[in-house]
N, C-alpha and C positions, 0 to 999 in steps of 0.2 A: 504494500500500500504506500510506504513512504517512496520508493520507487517511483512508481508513478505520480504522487504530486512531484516530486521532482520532475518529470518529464511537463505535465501538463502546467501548472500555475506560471511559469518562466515562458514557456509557449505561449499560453493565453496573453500574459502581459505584453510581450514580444510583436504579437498578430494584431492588438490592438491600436500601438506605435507604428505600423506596417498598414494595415488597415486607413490610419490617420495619415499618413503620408500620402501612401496613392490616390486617396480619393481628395485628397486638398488640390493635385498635381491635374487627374483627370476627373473628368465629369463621367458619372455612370451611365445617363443616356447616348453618349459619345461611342460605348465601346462597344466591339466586333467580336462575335463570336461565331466563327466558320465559316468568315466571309459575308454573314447577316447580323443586321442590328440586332443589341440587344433587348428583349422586348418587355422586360418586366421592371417594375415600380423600382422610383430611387431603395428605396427601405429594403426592399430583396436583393436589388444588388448589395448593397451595402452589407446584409447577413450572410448571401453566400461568398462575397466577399474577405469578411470575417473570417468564417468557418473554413475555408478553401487556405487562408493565412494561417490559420491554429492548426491544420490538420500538415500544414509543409513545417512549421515549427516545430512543432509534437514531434514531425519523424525526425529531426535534425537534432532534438533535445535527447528522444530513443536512442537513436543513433550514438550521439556523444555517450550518455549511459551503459550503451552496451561496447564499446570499446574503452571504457574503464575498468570493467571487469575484469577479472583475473583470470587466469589459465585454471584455478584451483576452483574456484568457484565458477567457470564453465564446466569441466569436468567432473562435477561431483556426482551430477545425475545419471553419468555414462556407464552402462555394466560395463565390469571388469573383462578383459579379452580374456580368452584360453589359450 
């Protein structure tokens, strides 16, 4: 459990600084998605906006987490070879 708020509350905080940059920078009804406008309300962009930022954070904060791990505490779960 502590793991994970580790990964996520740094994230959240992170996505929202992230979040507040780009959309100061760009307008939500401006932006292109596949080549067509995007067609839903400022407020939805702005949420999956958000959430599309926490969820690139999250893996990057996972990430960093799992390459602090140790060799000992990867392998504890691994049955023994023969």
């Amino acid at each position: 459990m502590k793991r994970l708020i580790w990964i996520l509350w740094p994230s959240f905080v992170v996505a929202g600084i992230a979040e507040a940059v780009f959309f100061t920078l760009i307008d939500p009804q401006e932006l292109y998605l596949f080549g067509e406008p995007v067609q839903y309300s400022r407020a939805a962009t702005y949420s999956i906006g958000f959430f599309a930022f926490w969820a690139l954070c999250a893996a990057s904060s996972a990430f960093t987490c799992f390459l602090q791990t140790g060799s000992r505490e990867l392998n504890r779960c691994t049955p023994p070879q023969a």
